[in-house]
N, C-alpha and C positions, 0 to 999 in steps of 0.2 A: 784268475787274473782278469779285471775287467778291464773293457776296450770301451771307447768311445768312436763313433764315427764323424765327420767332418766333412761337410761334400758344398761347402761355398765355393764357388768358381769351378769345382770340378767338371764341368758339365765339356763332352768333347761335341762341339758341333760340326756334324759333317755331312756334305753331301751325296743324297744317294737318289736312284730315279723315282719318279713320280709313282711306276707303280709298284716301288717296294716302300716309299714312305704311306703309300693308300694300304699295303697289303697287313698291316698289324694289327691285330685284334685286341682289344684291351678292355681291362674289367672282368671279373667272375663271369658274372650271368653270359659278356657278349660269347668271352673265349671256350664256354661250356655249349651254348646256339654255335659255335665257327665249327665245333670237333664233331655235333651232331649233324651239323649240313654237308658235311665233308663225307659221315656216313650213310646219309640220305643218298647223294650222288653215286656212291657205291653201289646203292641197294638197285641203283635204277638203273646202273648197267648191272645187274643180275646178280650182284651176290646179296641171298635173304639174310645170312649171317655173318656180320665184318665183326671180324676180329683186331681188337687194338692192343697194339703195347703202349704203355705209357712210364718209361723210362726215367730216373732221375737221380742227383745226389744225393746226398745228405741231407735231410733239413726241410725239406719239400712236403706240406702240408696238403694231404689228397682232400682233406674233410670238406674243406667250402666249395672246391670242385663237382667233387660227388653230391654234393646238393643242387648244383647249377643242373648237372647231367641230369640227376633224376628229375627237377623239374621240369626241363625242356623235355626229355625224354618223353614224360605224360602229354605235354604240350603238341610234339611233331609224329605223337603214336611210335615211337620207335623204342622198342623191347629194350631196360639197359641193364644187364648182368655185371656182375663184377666178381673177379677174383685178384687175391693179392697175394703178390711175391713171396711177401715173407713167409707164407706155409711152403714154399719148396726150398728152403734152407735145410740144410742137417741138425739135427739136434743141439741144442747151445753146448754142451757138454764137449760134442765134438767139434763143434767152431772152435771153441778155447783151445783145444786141443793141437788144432792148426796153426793157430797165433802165438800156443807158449814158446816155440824155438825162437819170435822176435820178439817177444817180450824179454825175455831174459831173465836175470836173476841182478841182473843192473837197477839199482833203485830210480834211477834219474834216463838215461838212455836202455833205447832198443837197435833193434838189428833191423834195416829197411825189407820188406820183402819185395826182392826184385822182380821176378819172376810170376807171380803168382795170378790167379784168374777170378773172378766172381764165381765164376763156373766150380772152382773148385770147393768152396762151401752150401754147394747147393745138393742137394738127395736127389740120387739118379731115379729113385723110383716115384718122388711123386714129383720129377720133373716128365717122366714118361708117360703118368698118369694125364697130367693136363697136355701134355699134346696129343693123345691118344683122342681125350673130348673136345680139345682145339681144331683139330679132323675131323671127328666127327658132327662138330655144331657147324664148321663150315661147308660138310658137303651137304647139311640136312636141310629144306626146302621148308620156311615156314610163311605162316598166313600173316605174314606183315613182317617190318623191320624191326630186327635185332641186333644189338652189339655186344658185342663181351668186352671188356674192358680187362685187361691184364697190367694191375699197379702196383707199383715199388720198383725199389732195386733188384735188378734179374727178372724183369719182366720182358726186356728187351734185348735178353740173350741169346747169343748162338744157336740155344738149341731149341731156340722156337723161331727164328729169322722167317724161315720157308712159309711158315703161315700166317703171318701177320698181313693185313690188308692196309694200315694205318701205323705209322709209328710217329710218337711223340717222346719228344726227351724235354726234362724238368730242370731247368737251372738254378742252383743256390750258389749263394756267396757265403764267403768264408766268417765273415765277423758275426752274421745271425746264427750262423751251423753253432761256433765256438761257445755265442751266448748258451743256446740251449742246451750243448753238452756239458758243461761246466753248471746248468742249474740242474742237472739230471733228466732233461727233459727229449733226452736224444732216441730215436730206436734205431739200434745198428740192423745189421744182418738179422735175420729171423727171427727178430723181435715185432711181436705185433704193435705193443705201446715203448713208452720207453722204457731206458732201464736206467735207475740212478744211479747204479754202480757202473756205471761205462765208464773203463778208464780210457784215460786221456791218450797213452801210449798204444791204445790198439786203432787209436784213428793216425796218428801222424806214421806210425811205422808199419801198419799191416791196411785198413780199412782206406784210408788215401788212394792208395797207389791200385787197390781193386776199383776202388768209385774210377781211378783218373786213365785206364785199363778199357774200365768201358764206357765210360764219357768215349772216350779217342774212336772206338767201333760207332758209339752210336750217333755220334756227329755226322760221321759216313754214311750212317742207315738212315737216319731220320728222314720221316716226312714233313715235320714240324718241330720247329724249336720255340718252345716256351720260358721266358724271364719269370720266375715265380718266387721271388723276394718276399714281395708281400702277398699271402694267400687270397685276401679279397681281393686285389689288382692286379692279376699274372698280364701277361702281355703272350702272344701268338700270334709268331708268324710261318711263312710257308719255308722250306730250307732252303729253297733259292735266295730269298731274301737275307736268312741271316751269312747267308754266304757273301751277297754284296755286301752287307753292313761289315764282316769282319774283314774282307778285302778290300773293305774303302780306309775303315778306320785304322789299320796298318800305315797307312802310307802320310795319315799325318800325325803331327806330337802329338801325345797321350797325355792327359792326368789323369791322377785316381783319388779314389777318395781316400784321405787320411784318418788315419787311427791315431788316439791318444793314448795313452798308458798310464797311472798313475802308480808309483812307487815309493821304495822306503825312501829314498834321495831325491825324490819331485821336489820339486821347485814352482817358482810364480810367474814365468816373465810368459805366458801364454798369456797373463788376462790382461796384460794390453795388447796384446797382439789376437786373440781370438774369443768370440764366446763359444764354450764347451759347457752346456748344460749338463750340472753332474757331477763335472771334473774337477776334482779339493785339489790336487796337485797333478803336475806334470813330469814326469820321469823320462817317457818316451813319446816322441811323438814322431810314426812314421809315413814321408812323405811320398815315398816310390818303393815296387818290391813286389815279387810275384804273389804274396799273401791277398793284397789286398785288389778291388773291384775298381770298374771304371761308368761311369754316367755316360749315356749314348743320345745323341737327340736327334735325331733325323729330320727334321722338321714335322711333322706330326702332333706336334702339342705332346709326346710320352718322350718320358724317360727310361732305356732303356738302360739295367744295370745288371753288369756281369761279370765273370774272374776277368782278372786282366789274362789269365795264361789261355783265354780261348785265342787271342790272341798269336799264339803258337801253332796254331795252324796253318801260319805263312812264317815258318822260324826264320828262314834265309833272309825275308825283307825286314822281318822284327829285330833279332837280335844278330843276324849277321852270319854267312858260311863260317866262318872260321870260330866262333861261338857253339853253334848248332851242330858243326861237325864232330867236336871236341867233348861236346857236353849235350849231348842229344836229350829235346824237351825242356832245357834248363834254361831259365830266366836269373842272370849270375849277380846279379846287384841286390844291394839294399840301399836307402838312402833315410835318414833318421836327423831331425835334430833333437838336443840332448837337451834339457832345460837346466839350468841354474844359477836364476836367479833369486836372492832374499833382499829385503826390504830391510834386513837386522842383520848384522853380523851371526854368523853358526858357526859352531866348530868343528870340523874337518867330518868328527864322523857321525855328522847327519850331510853334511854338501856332500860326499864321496861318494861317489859308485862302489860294489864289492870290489874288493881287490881280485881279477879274474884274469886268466888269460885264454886262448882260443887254440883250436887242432886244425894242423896241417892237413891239405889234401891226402896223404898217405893216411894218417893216422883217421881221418873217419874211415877212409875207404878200408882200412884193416879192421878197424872195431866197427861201425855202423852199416857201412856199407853205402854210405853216401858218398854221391859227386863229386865233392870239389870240400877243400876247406873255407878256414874264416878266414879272411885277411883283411884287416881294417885300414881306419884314418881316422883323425878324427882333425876338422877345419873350425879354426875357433871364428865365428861367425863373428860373436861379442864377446868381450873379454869385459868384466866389472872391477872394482877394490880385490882382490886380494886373487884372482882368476888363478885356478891352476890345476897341472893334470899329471897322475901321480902313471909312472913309464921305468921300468926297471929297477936293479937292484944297487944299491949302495955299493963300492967298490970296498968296502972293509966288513962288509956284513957276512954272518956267519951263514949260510944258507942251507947248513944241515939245523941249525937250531930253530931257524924259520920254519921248516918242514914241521921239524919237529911241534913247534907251536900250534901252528895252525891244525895240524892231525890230533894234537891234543884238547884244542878249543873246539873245533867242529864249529864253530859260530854260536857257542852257549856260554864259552869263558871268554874273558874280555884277554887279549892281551894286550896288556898298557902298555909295552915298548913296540908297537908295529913301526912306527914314524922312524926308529933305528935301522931299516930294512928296506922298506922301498924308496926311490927319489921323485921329491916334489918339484917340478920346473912350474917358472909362473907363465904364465899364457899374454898373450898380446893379438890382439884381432890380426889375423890374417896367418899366426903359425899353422903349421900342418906339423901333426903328428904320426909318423909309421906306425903298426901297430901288426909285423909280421905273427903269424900262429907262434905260439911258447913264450910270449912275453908279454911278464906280470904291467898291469896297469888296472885304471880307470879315472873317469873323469872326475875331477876334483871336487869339482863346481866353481860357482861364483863367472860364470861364463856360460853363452849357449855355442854348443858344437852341433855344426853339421857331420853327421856322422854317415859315410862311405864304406861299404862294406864288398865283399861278395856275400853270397846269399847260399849257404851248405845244400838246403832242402827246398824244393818245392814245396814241400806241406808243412814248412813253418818253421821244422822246427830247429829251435835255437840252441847252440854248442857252444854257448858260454861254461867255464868251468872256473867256480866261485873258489878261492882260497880262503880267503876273510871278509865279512861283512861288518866289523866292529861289533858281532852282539850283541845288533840291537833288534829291537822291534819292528815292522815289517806293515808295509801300509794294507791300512781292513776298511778295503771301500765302501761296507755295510753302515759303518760307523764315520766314517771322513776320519780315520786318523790313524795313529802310526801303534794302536795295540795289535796287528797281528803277529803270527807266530815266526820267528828268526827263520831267515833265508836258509834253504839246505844246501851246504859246500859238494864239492865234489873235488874231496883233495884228491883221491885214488887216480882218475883221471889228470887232474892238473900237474901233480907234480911227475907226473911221467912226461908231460907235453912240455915242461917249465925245461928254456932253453939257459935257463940263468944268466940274460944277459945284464953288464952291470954299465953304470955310468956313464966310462971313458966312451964305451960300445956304441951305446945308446948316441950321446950327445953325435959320434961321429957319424951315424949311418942313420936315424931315425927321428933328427929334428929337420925336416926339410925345408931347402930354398926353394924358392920361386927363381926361375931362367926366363928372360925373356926370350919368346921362340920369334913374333912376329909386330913390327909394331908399323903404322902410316899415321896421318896427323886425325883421321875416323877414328882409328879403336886398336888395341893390341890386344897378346895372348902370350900369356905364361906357362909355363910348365914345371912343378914342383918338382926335385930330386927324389929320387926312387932307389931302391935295392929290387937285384935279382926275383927276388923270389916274390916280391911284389904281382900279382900278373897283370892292375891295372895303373892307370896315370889319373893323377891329378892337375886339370888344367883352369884358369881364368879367364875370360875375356872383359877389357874392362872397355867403356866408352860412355859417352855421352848422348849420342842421341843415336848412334846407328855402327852396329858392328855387323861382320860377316864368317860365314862358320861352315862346314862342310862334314857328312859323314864318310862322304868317300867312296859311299855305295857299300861300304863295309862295317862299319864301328857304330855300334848300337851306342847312344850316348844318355847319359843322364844330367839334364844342366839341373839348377838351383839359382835362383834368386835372390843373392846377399845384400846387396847396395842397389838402391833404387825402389821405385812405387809400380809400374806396370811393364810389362814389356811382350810384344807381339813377335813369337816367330815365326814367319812367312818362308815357304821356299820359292828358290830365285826362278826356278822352270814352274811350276806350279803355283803361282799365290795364292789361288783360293785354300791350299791344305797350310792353314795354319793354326795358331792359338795363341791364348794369352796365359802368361803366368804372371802371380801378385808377388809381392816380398817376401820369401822364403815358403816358396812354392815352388816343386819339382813336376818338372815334366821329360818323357821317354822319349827321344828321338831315333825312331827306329833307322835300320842300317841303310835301308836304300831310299832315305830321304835326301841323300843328296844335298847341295851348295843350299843356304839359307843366311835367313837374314834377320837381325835382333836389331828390333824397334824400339827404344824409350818410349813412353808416351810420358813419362813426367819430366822433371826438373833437375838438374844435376848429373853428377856420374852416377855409374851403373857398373857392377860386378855382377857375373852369373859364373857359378863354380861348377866344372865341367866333372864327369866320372866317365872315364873309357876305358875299354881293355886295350891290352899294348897289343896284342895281334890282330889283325884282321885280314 
């Protein structure tokens, strides 16, 4: 599935001291001279042989580095060896072997591994073997300076901690990891090069959760944190630094960069609104969400870019105690809007989303073994001619014959009566739709939705469960157009989670009001009707030139951008922590940002559509 990235305005400016914005290294060549002067310094309080970990995730390119090293190395006379990770892995045979209980026998989902360690796919004996010569090159005395370089994943393990002189950890972000596993250009675990057959499901359910295992150790260990997005430009800094950087950048709003999606049901209304080089159509485009990166600028002339969930390393002031207590490590939102717009009338089953619906927190956490389920919304931003969003089942519909259909079509036979089964409501800017776990929908089209979600997975991954797609063709980004191969359903799953709600149901508990909660002659605040099982709210704040907003020191918030051109949120005890968001741009308001302040800088009113959880 390809992604696009988008990072106009993303940029978080924030202040940090002088000599953490002086202390980052940037460029190849500089940050390969920064790692060998660090080992000079070593040599010259006495150790002839430093030993280095150099730590990292997925996706992290050693090659242009190891050329930087060796040629300063020749350059500063200092000896530079290397050994890499991936020969202390177990046999691939028996990696697999570890992974098949979360893989499954599930064509579509796996089983998260909770539990599990780097450590444990690594060979006790030629993990013994290099620290046995890890002792011994460190206590050996030679005629000049030496370093050993120890690269990849599991370099910077447990069971080498006691002898490391220098530890570095390597940062990647998620949307270049996915390019290259998806072009086969991935090396997992103890693979030297890549492997093209790397499936998809041994990174989001088993490979994740070990990279995010010991990320979380070596953020702790580190001597040095490294930004290494783009392999000619890493960025290096000392760990004090990126500890002010992610304690400063906590405490103001966040943006991230946005992804695009193109899809079998993409639509047009992004190309007045954005250039996306690449982009034929737009299906998804997500604007907040723990997948995606954040731009960092400290004043330093660099950008520094990184997962937003490093971030979680201050949970309490990020996403809130009562967030963090409940769902420990979990970033619980999504924030999406939907595209559909055409320039030409279409008929239903090219505007429509799959007809899908979503699993309850119980039901992953019995079959996957994830956190939290899906619970939607979806906020119709703009409503066009004919707008509308297909939400439950017809109150006269036969819904064993539906099962039946759909089981028998699998998304390869057309069935021409679907329209007899589910109900079409038409949309009007400003409805909000529920969309609890077990209830059949999708977006119609002919309207863009901001779509509000919780977020099941940190590592991505999505528990949509498709019933019907109409049968058709399936967008093939290679070519810009709609021949690729029909969506794969997952009725087995769906119709177990299908709460068969109908009509009456629907209309009474699932088309939400706006309540006005707070109004003055500045600015008011809405809050949409909700059901139980809902666990967040939907709120608005609407004004003119200047509204005011609070998180309470608890409720991590998500605003959006609907109505208006710029707008500045400032906090009311601190102004200098704030930022700007443009027209349907989201930005994080973490929990202990406290009482704040929404600035128009344009003309007219202004809507910003809030996301928060009901407890905090």
């Amino acid at each position: 599935m390809p992604l696009y990235e988008y990072s106009h305005n993303a940029e978080n400016r924030i202040r940090v001291s002088e000599k953490t914005a002086a202390s980052v290294v940037s460029g190849n060549s500089e940050v390969a001279r920064s790692i060998l002067e660090q080992i000079r310094q070593k040599y010259e309080a006495g150790k002839s042989t430093v030993l280095v970990a150099m730590e990292g995730w997925y996706g992290v390119e050693w090659a242009p580095l190891l050329r930087g090293l060796n040629d300063w190395g020749k350059r500063m006379s200092i000896g530079v060896d290397t050994v890499f990770a991936a020969g202390l892995f177990k046999s691939k045979d028996m990696i697999m072997q570890y992974k098949q209980p979360y893989l499954t026998e599930d064509p579509s989902f796996g089983i998260v591994c909770e539990d599990g360690v780097l450590e444990d796919l690594m060979d006790e004996e030629k993990c013994e073997a290099l620290r046995e010569k890890l002792i011994h090159s460190g206590n050996q005395q030679t005629a000049g300076c030496t370093a050993i370089f120890v690269i990849g994943y599991g370099s910077g393990s447990r069971k080498f901690n006691d002898l490391y002189d220098l530890y570095y950890y390597f940062d990647f972000t998620r949307q270049p990891l996915l390019w290259k596993m998806w072009d086969g250009r991935l090396a997992p675990f103890g693979w030297e090069s890549s492997n093209p057959d790397y499936n998809w499901k041994e990174y989001y359910y088993i490979d994740h959760y070990l990279l995010l295992r010991q990320k979380d150790y070596a953020l702790q260990r580190m001597d040095y944190y490294v930004e290494c997005v783009d392999p000619e430009h890493p960025k290096c800094m000392p760990r004090e630094s990126y500890d002010e950087i992610i304690r400063t950048l906590v405490r103001y709003p966040v943006k991230e960069v946005k992804i695009f999606q193109p899809g079998n049901w993409g639509a047009y209304r992004y190309k007045d609104l954005w250039d996306v080089p690449g982009l034929g159509c737009n299906a998804w485009n997500e604007t907040a969400g723990p997948e995606l990166s954040v731009l960092v600028d400290i004043g330093n002339d660099e950008m520094i870019q990184m997962p937003v969930m490093n971030l979680m390393q201050y949970p309490e002031e990020f996403v809130g105690s009562y967030i963090h207590d409940t769902y420990p490590g979990v970033l619980p939102f999504d924030v999406w809007l939907n595209d559909g717009y055409f320039d030409t009338p279409q008929p239903a089953e090219r505007t429509s989303m799959p007809l899908h619906l979503h699993p309850s927190t119980d039901y992953v956490r019995r079959n996957f073994k994830e956190p939290l389920g899906r619970y939607e919304t979806y906020y119709v931003a703009e409503a066009y001619e004919d707008a509308n969003t297909w939400l439950g089942y017809r109150e006269d519909a036969d819904l064993e014959e539906w099962e039946r259909l759909c089981r028998e079509s699998e998304n390869q036979v057309p069935i021409e009566n679907w329209r007899d089964y589910v109900i079409r409501w038409d949309s009007s800017e400003g409805d909000l739709y529920l969309i609890p776990p077990g209830t059949v929908h999708g977006h119609g089209g002919n309207q863009l939705i901001l779509e509000m979600d919780t977020c099941t997975s940190n590592a991505g991954t999505e528990y949509s469960f498709f019933l019907y797609d109409f049968a058709r063709k399936s967008w093939e980004d290679s070519t810009q157009d709609m021949t690729g191969r029909p969506l794969k359903m997952h009725t087995e799953h769906g119709f177990c989670m299908d709460k068969c709600r109908r009509e009456k149901w629907v209309k009474d508990h699932l088309l939400a009001k706006p309540r006005v909660q707070d109004w003055n002659k500045e600015y008011s605040m809405d809050q949409y009707d909700t059901v139980p099982e809902m666990p967040f709210h939907i709120e608005r704040i609407h004004f003119d030139k200047h509204g005011e907003n609070s998180t309470g020191g608890k409720y991590m918030q998500i605003l959006t951008l609907t109505v208006g051109d710029k707008v500045v949120l400032r906090s009311k005890e601190n102004p200098q922590y704030q930022s700007q968001i443009e027209k349907w741009q989201s930005v994080i308001v973490p929990a202990c940002f406290g009482d704040y302040e929404l600035i128009h800088e344009g003309a007219g009113g202004c809507t910003v559509v809030q996301l928060r959880w009901k407890k905090g």
